[in-house]
Structures are given as structure tokens and as C-alpha cells.
C-alpha positions, 0 to 999 in steps of 0.5 A, spaced: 645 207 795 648 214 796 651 216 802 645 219 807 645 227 808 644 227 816 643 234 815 637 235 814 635 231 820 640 234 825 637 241 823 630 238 825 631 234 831 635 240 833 630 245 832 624 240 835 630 240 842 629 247 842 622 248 841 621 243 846 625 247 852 623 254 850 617 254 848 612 254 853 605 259 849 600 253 847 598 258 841 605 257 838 605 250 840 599 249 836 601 253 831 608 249 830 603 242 830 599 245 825 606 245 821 608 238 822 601 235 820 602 240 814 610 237 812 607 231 813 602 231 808 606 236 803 612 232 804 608 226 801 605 229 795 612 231 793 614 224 793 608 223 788 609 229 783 616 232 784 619 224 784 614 219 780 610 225 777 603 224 779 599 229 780 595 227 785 589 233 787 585 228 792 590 228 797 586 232 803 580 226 802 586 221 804 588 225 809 580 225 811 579 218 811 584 217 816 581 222 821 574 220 820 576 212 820 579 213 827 575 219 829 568 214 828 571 208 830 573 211 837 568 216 839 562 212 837 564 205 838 569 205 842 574 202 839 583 203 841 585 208 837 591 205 836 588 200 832 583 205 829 590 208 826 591 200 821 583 200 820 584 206 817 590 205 813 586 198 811 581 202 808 584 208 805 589 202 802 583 199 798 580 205 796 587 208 794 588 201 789 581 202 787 582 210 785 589 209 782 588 202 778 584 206 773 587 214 775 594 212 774 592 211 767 592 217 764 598 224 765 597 231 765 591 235 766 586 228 765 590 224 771 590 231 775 581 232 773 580 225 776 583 225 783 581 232 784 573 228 781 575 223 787 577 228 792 570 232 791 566 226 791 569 224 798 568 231 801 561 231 799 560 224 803 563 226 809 558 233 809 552 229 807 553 222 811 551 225 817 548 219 820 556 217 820 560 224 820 556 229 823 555 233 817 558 239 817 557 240 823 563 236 825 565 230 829 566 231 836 567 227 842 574 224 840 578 222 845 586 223 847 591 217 844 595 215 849 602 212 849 605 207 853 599 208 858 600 217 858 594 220 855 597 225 850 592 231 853 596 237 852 599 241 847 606 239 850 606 232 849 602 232 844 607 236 840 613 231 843 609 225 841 609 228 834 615 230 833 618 222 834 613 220 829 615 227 824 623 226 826 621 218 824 618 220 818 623 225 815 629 218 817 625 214 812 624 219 807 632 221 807 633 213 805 628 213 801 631 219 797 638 215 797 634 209 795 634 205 788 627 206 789 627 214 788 632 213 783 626 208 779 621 213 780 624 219 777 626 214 771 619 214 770 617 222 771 623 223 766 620 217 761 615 212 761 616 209 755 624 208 757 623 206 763 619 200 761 624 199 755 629 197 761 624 192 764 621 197 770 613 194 770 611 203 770 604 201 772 605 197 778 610 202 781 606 208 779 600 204 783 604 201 789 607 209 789 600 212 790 598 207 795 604 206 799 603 214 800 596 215 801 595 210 807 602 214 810 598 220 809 591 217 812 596 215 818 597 223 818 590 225 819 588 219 824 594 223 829 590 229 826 583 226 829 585 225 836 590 232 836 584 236 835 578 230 838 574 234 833 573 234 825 569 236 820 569 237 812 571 243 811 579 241 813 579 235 807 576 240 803 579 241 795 581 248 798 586 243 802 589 239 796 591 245 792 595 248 799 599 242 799 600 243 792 603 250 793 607 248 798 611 243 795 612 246 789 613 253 792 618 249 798 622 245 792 618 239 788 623 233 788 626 235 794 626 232 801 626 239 804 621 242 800 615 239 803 617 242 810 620 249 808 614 249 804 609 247 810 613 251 814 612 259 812 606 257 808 602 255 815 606 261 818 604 266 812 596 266 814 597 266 821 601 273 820 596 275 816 589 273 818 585 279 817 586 278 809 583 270 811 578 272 805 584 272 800 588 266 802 587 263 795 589 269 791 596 269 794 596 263 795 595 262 787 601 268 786 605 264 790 605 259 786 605 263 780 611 266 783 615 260 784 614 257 778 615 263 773 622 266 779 624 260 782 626 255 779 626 248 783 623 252 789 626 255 796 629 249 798 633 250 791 634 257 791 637 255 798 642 251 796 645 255 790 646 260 796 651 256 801 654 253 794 656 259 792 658 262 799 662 256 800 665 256 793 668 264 796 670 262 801 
């Protein structure tokens, strides 16, 4: 294994420090909650597609099934949030199995139609199940999770309880970037028939990538639920898979900066131009075109190439 790059981590741990003692407005520590949840989530899809090459654009209906399992759980039958978290990573786990199993088996556009078949037909549960979700009127009533007795009520705390989860997270993700593991799956991205030629069982690593990567997300959305103690449909839309797609590939696809780069000026963007909410799909669409045509490997490469060549003229 290469030596881990503390950077990144430092930089997050020190920016969530600074966050933490001199940001006090609860609008900009709702709006930096926002971007965790977003980094999180990007983060992940980057693993799929920028490392294993899985184009997955169900994202949003994992992230969903996290939040709804918990939010149900909790606020109908009272059930502890804690455990409502591993229920939902039980239940996302097996439907994540039984969708890749099958998905898993096709590439490119087919592979990228039938996630985006599955993400659709669990939005139009969560609108038309109302008897269960509320509908699109929303689920309310979720409660406060708490942590070693302290109920996470308000913005502050909830941000500090995030930012553990987040910095553990982003920990895990630097070992995994140095791992073998990574290293197999760009194998992989790279060529399917070699690897399998040097004996990696493609099909099992492929599956067991989409599944561990799903329950992380539904982990996410659960956390989502009891932030915010209400959800509806519209949050796990198809709209909100294609902005994950956006910024993982506009933060740097293959990268472990690049899902957070990416969440963090993308969720910050529309907030700045709110007025234009009507053509956020538009200038998300140019953005991704943009990258793709301009900016090869993403912002987090882009920024890369810069302090190499500034540390090279020095």
C-alpha cells in the first residue's frame, strides 16, 4: 500500500475547526450540512464510476431508502434511530444485490438505463405509497438523533456530529484510495477481459463495490432524515442522481477531492443564484459539458497541475 496523503484530511479537519468557532449564522451552517450530505454522496458515486467504472444513476433512490427506512421506522413505530440506521443498510444492501446482480451485467448506456429504470420506479413508490411515505406530501414527525444521551437538535451540534461522521468518512476513503482494492477496480475500469485474465472474479468485485457503496449512501440519507425530521419524494428525485453525476465529474472523476470540491461549489452555486432555480438543470448540463470538453480530469486536477507547476518554479 502507498503511503497515505494526510493532506486532504488536515485541510478538512482544519476547515470544519474554523467552521466550528467562527460560524455562528444557522443559514450558512445549514447550507455547509447541505454540502457534507452532497460530498458524501458524490464521493460515492465517484468510487463507482471514476474507480470501478459503473455508471450508476440510481444513486438518489439509495439515499432514499435510507431516509425513509429510518424516518418510517422512527416516527410511526418509534423505533431507535440508531437501530433504524443498520435496518436501512440491511434493506438497501438487499435490494442493491438484487438490482446489480442482473445491472451489473451490462456497460455503458445499458448499464447507466437500467439504474436510472430502478431510480425512477423507487421515486414513484415513495410519491404513490402513501399509506407508508406520506406521499408527496412528505413524511413528518422525525425525531432528534441523539449521541451518548445529547439530542442533536440544532444546527451546531448537528454540524459537529456530521463533521465526525464526514472526517471518518474521508479517513476511510484515503486508505482506500492507497489500497489494493483501488487499484483492482481501476484494473477493471481499464479492462474487464484482462482483469479477469489474472484471475480477479470481475462480476463479484463489481457487485460487491455497488453494494458496499449503496448501504454507505443509505447510511447517508438516514443521517439526512433525522437532520432535517422531514422527507418527501422530491429530494430522491432523478434530478438528484444527475447532480451527483455533475459533481463528481466536474470535482475530478477518480479522485478523492473530487466528490468534495465538486459538492462544494456545486451546492453553493444555486444558493448564490437562487433567482435562476428555473434553470438549474440548464447550467448544470453546461457544466458538465464544459468539464468534459475543458477540463480534463475535473477541478481537483486542474488544481493539482497548478501547484505542481508553481512548486517546480520555485
Amino acid at each position: 500500500m502507498r503511503k497515505l496523503n494526510l493532506s486532504f484530511i488536515i485541510f478538512n479537519l482544519i476547515t470544519l475547526f474554523f467552521i466550528s468557532r467562527y460560524i455562528e449564522n444557522e443559514y450558512y451552517l445549514s447550507l455547509i450540512i447541505y454540502i457534507i450530505f452532497n460530498a458524501i454522496n458524490a464521493s460515492c458515486f465517484n468510487i463507482l464510476l471514476g474507480y470501478a467504472g459503473i455508471i450508476s444513476l440510481g444513486q438518489a433512490a439509495f439515499f432514499g431508502l435510507g431516509a425513509y427506512t429510518s424516518g418510517i421506522l422512527s416516527a410511526t413505530y418509534g423505533i431507535n434511530p440508531y437501530a433504524t440506521i443498520i435496518i436501512g443498510i440491511i434493506i438497501t444492501a438487499i435490494v442493491a444485490f438484487i438490482i446489480g446482480y442482473p445491472s451489473l451485467k451490462l456497460h455503458g448506456h445499458y448499464l447507466a438505463m437500467a439504474t436510472l429504470g430502478f431510480g425512477m420506479i423507487v421515486y414513484i413508490c415513495f410519491n404513490e405509497m402513501d399509506f407508508i411515505t406520506a406521499g408527496p406530501s412528505g413524511l413528518t414527525g422525525i425525531p432528534n438523533i441523539s449521541f451518548f444521551g445529547i439530542e442533536i437538535g440544532s444546527e451546531y451540534k448537528f454540524f459537529i456530529f456530521l463533521s465526525v461522521f464526514y472526517m471518518i468518512f474521508i479517513t476511510l476513503m484515503e486508505f482506500f484510495d492507497k489500497s489494493f482494492i483501488s487499484y483492482k477496480l481501476r484494473f477493471i475500469h481499464e479492462s474487464e477481459n484482462a482483469s479477469s485474465s489474472y484471475g480477479i472474479n470481475v462480476a463479484k468485485v463489481k457487485l460487491t463495490t455497488f453494494v458496499v457503496i449503496a448501504c454507505v449512501t443509505s447510511i447517508n440519507g438516514s443521517l439526512f432524515a433525522f437532520y432535517s425530521n422531514f422527507i418527501s419524494p422530491v429530494s430522491f428525485s432523478f434530478k438528484y442522481s444527475i447532480e451527483l453525476v455533475v459533481m463528481a465529474v466536474f470535482g475530478g472523476l477518480g479522485s478523492i477531492t473530487g466528490g468534495s470540491i465538486g459538492a462544494a461549489i456545486l451546492t453553493f452555486i444555486p444558493e448564490v443564484f437562487a433567482e435562476i432555480e428555473d434553470y438549474e438543470m440548464v447550467i448544470y448540463g453546461g457544466i458538465l459539458a464544459i468539464t468534459i470538453l475543458f477540463f480534463d480530469g475535473g477541478i481537483a486536477k486542474q488544481f493539482k497541475r497548478l501547484v505542481e507547476k508553481y512548486v517546480k518554479i520555485k
